[in-house]
C-alpha positions in Angstrom: 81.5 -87.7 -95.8 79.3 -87.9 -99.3 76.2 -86.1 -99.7 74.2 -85.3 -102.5 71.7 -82.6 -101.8 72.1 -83.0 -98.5 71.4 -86.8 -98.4 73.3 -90.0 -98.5 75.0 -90.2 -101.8 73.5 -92.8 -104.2 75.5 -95.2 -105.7 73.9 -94.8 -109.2 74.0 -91.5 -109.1 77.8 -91.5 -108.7 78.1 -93.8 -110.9 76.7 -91.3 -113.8 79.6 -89.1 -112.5 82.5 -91.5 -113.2 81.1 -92.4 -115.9 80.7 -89.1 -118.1 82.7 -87.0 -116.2 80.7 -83.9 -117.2 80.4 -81.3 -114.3 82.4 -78.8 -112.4 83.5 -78.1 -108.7 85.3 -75.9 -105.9 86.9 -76.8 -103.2 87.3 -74.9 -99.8 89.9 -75.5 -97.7 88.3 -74.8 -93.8 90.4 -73.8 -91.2 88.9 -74.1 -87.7 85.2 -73.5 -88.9 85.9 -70.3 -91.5 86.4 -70.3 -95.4 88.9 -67.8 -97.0 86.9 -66.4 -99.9 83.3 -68.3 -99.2 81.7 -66.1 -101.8 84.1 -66.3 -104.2 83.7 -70.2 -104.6 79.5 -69.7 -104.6 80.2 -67.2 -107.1 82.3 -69.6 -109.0 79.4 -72.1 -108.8 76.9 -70.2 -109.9 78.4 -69.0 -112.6 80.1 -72.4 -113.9 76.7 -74.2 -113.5 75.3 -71.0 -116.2 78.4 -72.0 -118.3 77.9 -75.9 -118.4 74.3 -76.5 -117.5 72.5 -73.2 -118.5 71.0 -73.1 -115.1 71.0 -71.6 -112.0 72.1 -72.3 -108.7 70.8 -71.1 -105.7 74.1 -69.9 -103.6 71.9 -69.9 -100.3 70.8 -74.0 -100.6 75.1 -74.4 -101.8 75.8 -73.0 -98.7 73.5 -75.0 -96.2 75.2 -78.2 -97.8 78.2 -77.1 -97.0 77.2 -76.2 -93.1 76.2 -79.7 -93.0 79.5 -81.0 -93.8 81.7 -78.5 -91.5 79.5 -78.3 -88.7 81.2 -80.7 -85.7 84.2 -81.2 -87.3 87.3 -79.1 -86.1 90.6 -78.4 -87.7 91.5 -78.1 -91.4 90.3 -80.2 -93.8 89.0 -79.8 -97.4 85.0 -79.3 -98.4 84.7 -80.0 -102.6 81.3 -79.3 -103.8 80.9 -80.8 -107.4 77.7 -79.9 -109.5 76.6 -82.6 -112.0 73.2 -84.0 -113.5 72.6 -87.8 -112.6 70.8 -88.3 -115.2 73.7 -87.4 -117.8 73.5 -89.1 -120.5 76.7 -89.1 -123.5 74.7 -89.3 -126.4 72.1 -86.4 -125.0 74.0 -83.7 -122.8 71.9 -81.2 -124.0 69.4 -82.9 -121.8 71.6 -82.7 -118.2 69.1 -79.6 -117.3 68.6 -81.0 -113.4 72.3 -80.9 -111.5 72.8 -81.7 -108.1 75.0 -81.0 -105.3 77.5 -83.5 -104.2 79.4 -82.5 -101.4 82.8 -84.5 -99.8 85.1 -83.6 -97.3 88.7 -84.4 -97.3 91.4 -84.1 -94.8 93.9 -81.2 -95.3 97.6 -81.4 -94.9 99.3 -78.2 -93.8 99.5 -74.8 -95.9 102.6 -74.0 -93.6 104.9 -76.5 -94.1 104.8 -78.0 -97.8 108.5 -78.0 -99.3 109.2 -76.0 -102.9 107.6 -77.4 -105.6 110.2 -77.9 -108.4 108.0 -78.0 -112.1 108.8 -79.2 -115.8 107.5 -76.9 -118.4 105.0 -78.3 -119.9 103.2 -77.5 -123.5 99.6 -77.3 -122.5 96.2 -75.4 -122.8 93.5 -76.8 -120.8 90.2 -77.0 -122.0 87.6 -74.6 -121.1 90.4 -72.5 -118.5 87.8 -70.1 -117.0 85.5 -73.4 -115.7 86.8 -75.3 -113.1 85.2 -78.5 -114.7 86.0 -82.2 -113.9 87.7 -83.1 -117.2 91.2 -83.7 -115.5 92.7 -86.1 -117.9 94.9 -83.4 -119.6 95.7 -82.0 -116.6 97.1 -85.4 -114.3 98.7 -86.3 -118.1 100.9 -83.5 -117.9 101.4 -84.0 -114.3 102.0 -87.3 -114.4 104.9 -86.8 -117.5 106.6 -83.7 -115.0 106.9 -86.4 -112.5 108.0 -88.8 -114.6 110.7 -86.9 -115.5 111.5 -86.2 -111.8 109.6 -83.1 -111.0 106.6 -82.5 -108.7 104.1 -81.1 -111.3 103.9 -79.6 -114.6 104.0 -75.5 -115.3 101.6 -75.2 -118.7 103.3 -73.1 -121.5 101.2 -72.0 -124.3 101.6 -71.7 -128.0 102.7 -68.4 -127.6 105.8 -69.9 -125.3 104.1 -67.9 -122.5 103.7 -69.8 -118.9 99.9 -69.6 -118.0 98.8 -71.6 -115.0 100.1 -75.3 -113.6 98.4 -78.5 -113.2 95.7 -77.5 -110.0 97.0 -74.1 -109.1 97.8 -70.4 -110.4 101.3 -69.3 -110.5 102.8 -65.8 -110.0 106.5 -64.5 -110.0 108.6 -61.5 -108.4 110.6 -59.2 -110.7 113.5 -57.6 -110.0 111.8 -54.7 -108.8 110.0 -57.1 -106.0 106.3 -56.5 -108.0 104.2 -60.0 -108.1 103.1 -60.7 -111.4 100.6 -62.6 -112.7 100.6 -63.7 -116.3 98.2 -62.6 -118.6 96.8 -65.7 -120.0 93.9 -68.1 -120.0 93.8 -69.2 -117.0 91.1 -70.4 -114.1 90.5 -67.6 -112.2 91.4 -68.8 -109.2 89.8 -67.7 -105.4 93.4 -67.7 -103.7 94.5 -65.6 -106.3 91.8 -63.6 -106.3 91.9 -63.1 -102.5 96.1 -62.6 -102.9 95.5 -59.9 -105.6 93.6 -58.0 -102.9 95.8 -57.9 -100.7 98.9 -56.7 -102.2 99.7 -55.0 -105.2 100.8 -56.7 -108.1 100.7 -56.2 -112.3 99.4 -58.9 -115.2 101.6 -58.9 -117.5 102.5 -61.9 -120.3 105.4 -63.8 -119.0 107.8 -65.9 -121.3 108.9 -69.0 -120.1 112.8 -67.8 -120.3 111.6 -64.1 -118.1 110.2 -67.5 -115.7 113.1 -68.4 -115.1 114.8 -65.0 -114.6 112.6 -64.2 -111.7 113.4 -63.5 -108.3 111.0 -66.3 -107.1 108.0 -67.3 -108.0 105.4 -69.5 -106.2 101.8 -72.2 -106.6 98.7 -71.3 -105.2 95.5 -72.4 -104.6 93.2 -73.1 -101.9 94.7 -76.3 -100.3 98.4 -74.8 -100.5 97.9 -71.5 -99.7 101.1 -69.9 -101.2 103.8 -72.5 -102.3 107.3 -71.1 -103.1 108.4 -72.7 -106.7 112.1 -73.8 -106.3 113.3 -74.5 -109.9 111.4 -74.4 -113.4 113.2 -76.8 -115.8 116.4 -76.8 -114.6 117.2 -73.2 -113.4 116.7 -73.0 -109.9 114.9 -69.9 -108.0 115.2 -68.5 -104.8 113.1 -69.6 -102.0 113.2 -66.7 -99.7 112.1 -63.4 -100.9 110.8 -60.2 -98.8 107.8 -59.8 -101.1 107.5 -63.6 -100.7 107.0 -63.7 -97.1 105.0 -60.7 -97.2 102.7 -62.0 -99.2 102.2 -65.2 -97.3 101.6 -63.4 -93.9 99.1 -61.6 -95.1 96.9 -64.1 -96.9 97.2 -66.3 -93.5 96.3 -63.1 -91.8 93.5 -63.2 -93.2 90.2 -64.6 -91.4 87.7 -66.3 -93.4 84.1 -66.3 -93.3 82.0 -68.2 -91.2 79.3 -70.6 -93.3 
């Protein structure tokens, strides 16, 4: 399923998407017809499309697109909206004034049963953290040289040698005390991890990479995964089973979603 503004996606248009790359997105994971956080990710849109387009969206037309492509279909899968101008041009961005809507939908593997993630540290900032843009090449780079190395993905460490976020998802740890932290860095403000910091108490706090790896766990997430328990960061392994942990977990899954 492609649609932009609720029609058939044009070729052409698409093509100005691959082509310049310029834009940014969210993507909803839907669970049997409902949306953890709905208005978080139109928030997100609006306010990205002020960031990178100096426009602004209309959350109410976002979200009729997006009825269009979960109506009829059961289950879990994964609705990205992306918002760029077609008529992008390299030399002129200043005249991309006119986005549209494209939206997709994407099966979704389960949140339930995805094994540890084990991550490489990674010396990374990306660019422009609070947008969730489409410039990904810096992001599957690092990725891709984690898993070179033998690891799943990459955990982003900044000048500063403090962790900050990892290649498509926030991270948070457990201290000793069994508070979550999340590290105080720039970072995409994630919906998952807005929706977790809801629901349970936690701190921000800067967090070294070597305090990483003295945690008593720490775990990934972000809309598709849910929470995903981190098994090892470099070398140094972390536990996988935690009280806070699977506290955590049954609460965000507790929670129901909202209907589009």
């Amino acid at each position: 399923m492609m649609e932009l503004n609720g029609q058939s996606a044009d070729l052409d248009a698409l093509k100005v998407l691959a082509l310049t790359n310029f834009g940014h997105f969210t993507s909803m994971r839907v669970d049997e017809q409902r949306i953890r956080g709905l208005g978080m990710h139109l928030e997100r849109l609006v306010r990205d499309c002020r960031a990178v387009f100096d426009t602004d969206l209309d959350p109410e037309e976002i979200r009729s697109y997006v009825r269009r492509a979960v109506e009829g279909t059961e289950g879990s899968f994964v609705v990205r909206v992306t918002i760029f101008d077609p008529d992008t041009d390299l030399g002129h961005p200043l005249d991309a004034k006119n986005p549209r809507v494209l939206v997709t939908r994407r099966p979704a593997g389960s949140s339930t049963s995805l094994p540890p993630l084990r991550v490489k540290s990674v010396p990374y900032v990306r660019d422009t953290p609070a947008v969730k843009h489409c410039g990904l090449f810096g992001t599957l780079r690092a990725r891709r040289a984690a898993q070179v190395a033998g690891f799943d993905d990459a955990l982003f460490v900044g000048p500063d040698d403090n962790v900050s976020e990892g290649g498509t998802w926030n991270v948070a740890f457990i201290d000793e005390a069994g508070t979550i932290v999340w590290p105080r860095a720039d970072v995409l403000p994630g919906v998952t991890m807005a929706l977790l910091q809801q629901i349970h108490e936690h701190t921000v706090a800067p967090v070294t990479l070597d305090a990483a790896r003295g945690m008593q766990a720490a775990f990934a997430t972000n809309t598709s995964i849910g929470v995903r328990t981190i098994s090892a960061i470099n070398e140094t392994k972390l536990p996988t089973e935690h009280a806070t942990l699977a506290a955590l977990r049954e609460a965000y899954f507790a929670l129901p979603g909202e209907t589009v």
